[in-house]
C-alpha positions, 0 to 999 in steps of 0.5 A, spaced: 498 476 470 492 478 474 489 485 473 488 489 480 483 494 482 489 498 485 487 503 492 493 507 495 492 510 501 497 515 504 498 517 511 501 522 516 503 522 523 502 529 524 496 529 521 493 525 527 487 523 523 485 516 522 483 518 516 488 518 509 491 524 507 491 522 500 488 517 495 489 515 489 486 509 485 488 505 479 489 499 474 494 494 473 497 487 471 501 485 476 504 478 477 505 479 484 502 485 489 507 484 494 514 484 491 510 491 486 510 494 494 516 491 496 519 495 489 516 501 490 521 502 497 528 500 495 530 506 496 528 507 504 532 506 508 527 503 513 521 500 511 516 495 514 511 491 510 505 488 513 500 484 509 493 481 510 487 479 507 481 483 508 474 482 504 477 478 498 483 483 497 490 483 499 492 489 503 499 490 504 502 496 508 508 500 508 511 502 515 516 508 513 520 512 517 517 517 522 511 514 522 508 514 515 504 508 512 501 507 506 496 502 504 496 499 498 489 494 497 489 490 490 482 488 489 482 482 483 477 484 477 
């Protein structure tokens, strides 16, 4: 397992800012960054996930229903 800096970002369509409308950081111990996000949604009826790497880090997005995305950015420590 790899120890990750965890930022997740929030974001509302009827906000229209491009700006988060939440934010919260953490720490975890992960074996795989994707399947943690993958496991975070089971219960949506639709999602989309989107992944790349930016910096050094991996992102992974959640495209939800009705135009919600959560980012998820997992930096190694």
């Amino acid at each position: 397992m790899k120890k990750y800096e965890v930022i997740k970002e929030v974001f509302q369509p009827c906000s229209g800012k491009q700006l988060p409308d939440g934010c919260e950081i953490w720490e975890m111990r992960l074996e795989d960054p994707a399947r943690y996000v993958q496991e975070q949604y089971m219960q949506e009826r639709s999602v989309e996930f989107l992944s790349r790497s930016q910096n050094g880090s991996e992102v992974i997005e959640a495209l939800l229903e009705g135009g919600r995305k959560h980012r998820y950015t997992f930096s190694e420590l």
